[in-house]
N, C-alpha and C positions, 0 to 999 in steps of 0.2 A: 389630454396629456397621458402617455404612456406610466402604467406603471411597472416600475423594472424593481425585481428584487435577484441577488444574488446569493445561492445557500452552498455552504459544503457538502459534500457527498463524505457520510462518516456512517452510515445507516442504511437500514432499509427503506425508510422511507422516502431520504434521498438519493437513492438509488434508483428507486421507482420513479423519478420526474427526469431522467437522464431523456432528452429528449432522439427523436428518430432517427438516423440519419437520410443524407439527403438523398443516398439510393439504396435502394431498401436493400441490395443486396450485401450490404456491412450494417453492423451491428457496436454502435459504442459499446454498447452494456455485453459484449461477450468477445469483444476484441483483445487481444495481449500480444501485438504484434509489436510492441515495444518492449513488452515484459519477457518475450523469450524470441531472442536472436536468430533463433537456427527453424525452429517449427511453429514462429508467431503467427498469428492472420488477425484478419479485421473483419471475416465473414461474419454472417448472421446467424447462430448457432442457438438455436431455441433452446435445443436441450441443457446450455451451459444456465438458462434460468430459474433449472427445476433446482429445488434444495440437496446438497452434497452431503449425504451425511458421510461422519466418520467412517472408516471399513472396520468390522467388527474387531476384537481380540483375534489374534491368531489360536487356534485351539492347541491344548496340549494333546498331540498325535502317539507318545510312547510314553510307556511308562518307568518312573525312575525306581531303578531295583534301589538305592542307597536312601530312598524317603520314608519318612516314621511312618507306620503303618495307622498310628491315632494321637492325634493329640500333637501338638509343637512339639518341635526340637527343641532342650533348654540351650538358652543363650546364657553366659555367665555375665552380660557385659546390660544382658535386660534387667530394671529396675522393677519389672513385674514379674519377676520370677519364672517357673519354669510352670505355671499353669495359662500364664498370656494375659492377666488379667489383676491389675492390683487391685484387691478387694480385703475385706476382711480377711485374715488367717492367711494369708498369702507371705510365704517367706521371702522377704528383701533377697537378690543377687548378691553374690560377693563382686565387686568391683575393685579387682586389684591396683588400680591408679589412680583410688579415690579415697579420699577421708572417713575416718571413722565418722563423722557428725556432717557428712555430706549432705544433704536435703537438697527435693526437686529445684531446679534452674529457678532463678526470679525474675524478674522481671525487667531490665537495663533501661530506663527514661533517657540513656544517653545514645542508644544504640539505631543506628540512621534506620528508618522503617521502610520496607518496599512494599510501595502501593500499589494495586495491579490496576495498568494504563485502562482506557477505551479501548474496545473491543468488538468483532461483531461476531456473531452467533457461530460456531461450527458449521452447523448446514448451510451458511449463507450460499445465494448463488456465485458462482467461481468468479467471475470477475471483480462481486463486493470484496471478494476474501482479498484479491490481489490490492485493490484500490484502500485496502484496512490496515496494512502491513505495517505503515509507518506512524501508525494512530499516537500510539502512545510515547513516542519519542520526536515525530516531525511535525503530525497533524493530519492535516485531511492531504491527499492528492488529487482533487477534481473538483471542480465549481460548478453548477448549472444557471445560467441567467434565466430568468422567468420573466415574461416581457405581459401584464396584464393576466398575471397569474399562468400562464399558460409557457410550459419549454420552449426556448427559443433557440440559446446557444449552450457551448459545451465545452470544458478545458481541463484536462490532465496535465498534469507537472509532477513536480519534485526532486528529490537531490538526485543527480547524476548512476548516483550508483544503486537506482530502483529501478532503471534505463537497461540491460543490457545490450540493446541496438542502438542508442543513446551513446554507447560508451562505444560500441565498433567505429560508429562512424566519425565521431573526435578521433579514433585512432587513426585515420586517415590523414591526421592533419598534426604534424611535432608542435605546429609554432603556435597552435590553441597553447591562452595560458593554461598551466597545468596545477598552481596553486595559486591561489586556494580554487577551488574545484567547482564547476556555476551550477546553479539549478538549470534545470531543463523543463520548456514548454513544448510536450509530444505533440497533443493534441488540440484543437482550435476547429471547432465546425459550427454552423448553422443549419436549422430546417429551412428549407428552400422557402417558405414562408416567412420564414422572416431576415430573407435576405436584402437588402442595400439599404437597412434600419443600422448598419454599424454597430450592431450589438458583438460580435467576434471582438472588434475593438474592446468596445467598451470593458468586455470580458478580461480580455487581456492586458489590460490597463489594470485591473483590479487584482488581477494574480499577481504580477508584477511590485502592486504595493504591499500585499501581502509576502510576498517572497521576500524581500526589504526590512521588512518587520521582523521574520522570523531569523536575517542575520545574513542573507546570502548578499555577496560585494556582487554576482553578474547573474545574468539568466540567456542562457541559447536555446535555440530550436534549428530544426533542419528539417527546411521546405522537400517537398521531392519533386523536382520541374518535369519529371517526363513522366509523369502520372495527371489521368485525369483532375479537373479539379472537384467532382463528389466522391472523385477512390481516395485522392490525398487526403492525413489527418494533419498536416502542420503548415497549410495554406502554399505562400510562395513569397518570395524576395521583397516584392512589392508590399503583401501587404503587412509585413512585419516592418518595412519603414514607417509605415504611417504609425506604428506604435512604438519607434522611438528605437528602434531595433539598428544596430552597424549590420552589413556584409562583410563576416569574418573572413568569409573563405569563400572567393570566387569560383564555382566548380559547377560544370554541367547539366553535372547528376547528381550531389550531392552538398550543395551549398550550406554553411553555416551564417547563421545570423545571431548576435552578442548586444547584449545590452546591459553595459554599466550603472551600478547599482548604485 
């Protein structure tokens, strides 16, 4: 008996089991051929796996003739005075829109608190950073299925407007409903290994519930029919019925396929 586990991609470490594609010349873990409309690709780009760090401060290149030559400028509105530091012997600011018996801010138990979402690291590699976006307001964007520990299948999603090729090609079509607005399944592959096990299904079966969960009424995707089937990342017509999927929009080249939530 197989064992199938399915985990979110929210981290590096599942990030790391995004498994192969099935011709090695695209690259899940370095594709954003969804994420940017106009210069996307699905190539296999090593270097996008090395860590991004920040680009440094820009330096200050002139010098400002109107800055204190030592020491802070007083501010009359700072509560540390004009030495930058409230310590001993430090003269209180005058604050002209404040009370004589004003004292520092306290503390509000009624005041709503923001707590900073998930997250993943700065240097992440560029593709984690893209798939991280909507951490802390959507959740994860990607599943990997593990079929006896080992990656098997692959699946991106999420709300429509994380999509911007996603959003071109609904523009193709007025009579797609247009509220409320569906989630979208980009992505859908398998390793050639573990092909005719129906785990892409299975996958999608499972995003699907989750999508449901998190509130969305529809979820589409859009096949590409005159693409190879290991260059395609969003399968074909067919096999999006087997997972319960309508053909919205009968089209060529650009078919949409919709499934009521």
């Amino acid at each position: 008996m197989t064992s199938i586990r399915i985990l979110d991609v929210t981290d590096q470490a599942g990030f790391g089991r995004i498994p192969p594609c099935a011709d090695p010349g695209f690259d899940h873990r370095t594709c954003d051929f969804w994420e940017d409309d106009r210069r996307g690709s699905k190539a296999s780009r090593l270097a996008w796996l090395e860590p991004t760090p920040p680009p440094p401060p820009e330096p200050d290149r002139s010098p400002n003739p109107f800055a204190p030559t030592s020491g802070p400028a007083f501010n009359p509105f700072d509560p540390r005075g004009a030495s930058g530091s409230a310590g001993a012997g430090t003269a209180r600011s005058f604050n002209p829109f404040g009370d004589d018996d004003d004292d520092a801010a306290t503390d509000n138990p009624f005041a709503p608190r923001r707590e900073r979402g998930p997250a993943v690291a700065a240097d992440a590699p560029r593709k984690l950073q893209l798939l991280a976006r909507g951490l802390s307001i959507f959740g994860s964007y990607a599943k990997v299925l593990e079929a006896d520990g080992e990656p098997a299948a692959w699946c991106q999603f999420g709300p429509l407007s994380a999509y911007p090729r996603a959003q071109r090609v609904r523009e193709l079509y007025p009579k797609l409903p247009s509220s409320p607005l569906p989630a979208v399944i980009t992505c859908i592959a398998t390793t050639k290994a573990a092909r005719r096990h129906r785990y892409a299904k299975q996958l999608v079966l499972a995003v699907v519930d989750d999508l449901a969960g998190r509130g969305f009424s529809a979820v589409e995707a859009y096949p590409e029919l005159q693409t190879a089937p290991d260059a395609t990342s969003a399968a074909n017509p067919a096999f999006w019925s087997t997972c319960g999927f309508d053909l919205a929009v009968d089209d060529e080249r650009f078919p949409v396929v919709r499934r009521e939530l």
